[in-house]
C-alpha angles and dihedrals in degrees: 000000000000129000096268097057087043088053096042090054087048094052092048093049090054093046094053080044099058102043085053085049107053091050103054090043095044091036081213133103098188112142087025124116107220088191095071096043093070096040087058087051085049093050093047088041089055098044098051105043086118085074078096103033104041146011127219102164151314100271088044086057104039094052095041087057091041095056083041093058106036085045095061092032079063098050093044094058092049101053110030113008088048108014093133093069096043106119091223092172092054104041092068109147117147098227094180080074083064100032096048100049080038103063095030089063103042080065103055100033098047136111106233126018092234136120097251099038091052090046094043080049104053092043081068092050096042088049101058085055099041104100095048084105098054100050093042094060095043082056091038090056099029103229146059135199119250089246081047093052094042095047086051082051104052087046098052082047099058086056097049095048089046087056085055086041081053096050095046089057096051096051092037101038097011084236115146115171096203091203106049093040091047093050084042101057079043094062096040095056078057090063104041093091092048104049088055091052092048097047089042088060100044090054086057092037101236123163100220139034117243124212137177103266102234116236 
């Protein structure tokens, strides 16, 4: 454990949380891709699957439980409590284009041919692609909330702060994990554009994040 593993686990937990948050207190899930909201429980269901093999502490299994369970909360919102107010058209994403490169790489880039390690492997990979949906339907509509925006922040945060958690322990353990740095580096280009854009609008105090609107 350093502090940037400790800070990245915070900012993904607010982000998770905020995004909970603004649904149940909006009762509304507009402007949110429900699509990548289950492959994000996917990719939390997949990766901790060793809850029921292994322990490694109290804070490993606590937040593991606690992204389980505000992963499938969210879904749930979206799809039954509010379903009503879920954007399906927008939200339009072929995510077999994700799932099916995905799992076929996790086969054949892993480091050990098991259940659990090609599982554990394709949560990584899953994880890097994951938000796709949710950026091409900001881009898709124009335009996304501030909780939206801020959600979308703490998130590519995590992963920033993760790459510097990665680098610590190379330079501190000599530990480098290949597959989780390289999918890493993968989901925080993602984000580079729209961390511009969003700090670009909180310097100017806008509400909402404007996009081009794809044709």
């Amino acid at each position: 454990m350093n502090v940037f593993r400790i800070a990245g686990d915070l900012s993904h937990v607010v982000a998770i949380v905020l995004l909970f948050l603004k649904i149940w207190r909006s009762q509304s899930c507009a402007g949110i891709s429900g699509k990548s909201q289950v492959l994000f429980a996917l990719v939390f269901t997949t990766r901790y699957l060793d809850l029921f093999t292994s322990f490694i502490s109290i804070y490993n299994t606590f937040m593991k439980v606690v992204f389980l369970v505000l992963a499938y909360s969210t879904v749930y919102l979206i799809y039954l409590r509010f379903r009503s107010t879920y954007d399906s058209k927008s939200d339009s994403f072929r995510v077999e284009f994700l799932l099916v490169p995905v799992a076929g790489l996790s086969f054949l880039k892993n480091y050990a041919f098991t259940p659990l390690e090609v599982l554990w492997t394709f949560s990584i990979y899953l994880e890097s692609v994951a938000i796709l949906p949710q950026l091409f339907m900001i881009t898709k509509t124009g335009e996304a909330e501030s909780i939206t925006m801020h959600y979308l922040f703490f998130l590519g945060l995590y992963r920033a702060l993760y790459l510097a958690n990665w680098v610590w322990r190379y330079h501190m353990e000599e530990f480098f994990d290949q597959i989780a740095v390289v999918a890493g580096v993968v989901q925080t280009v993602f984000y580079c554009d729209f961390f511009y854009l969003y700090i670009t609008k909180v310097l100017r105090g806008s509400s909402k994040l404007s996009l081009p609107v794809s044709v």
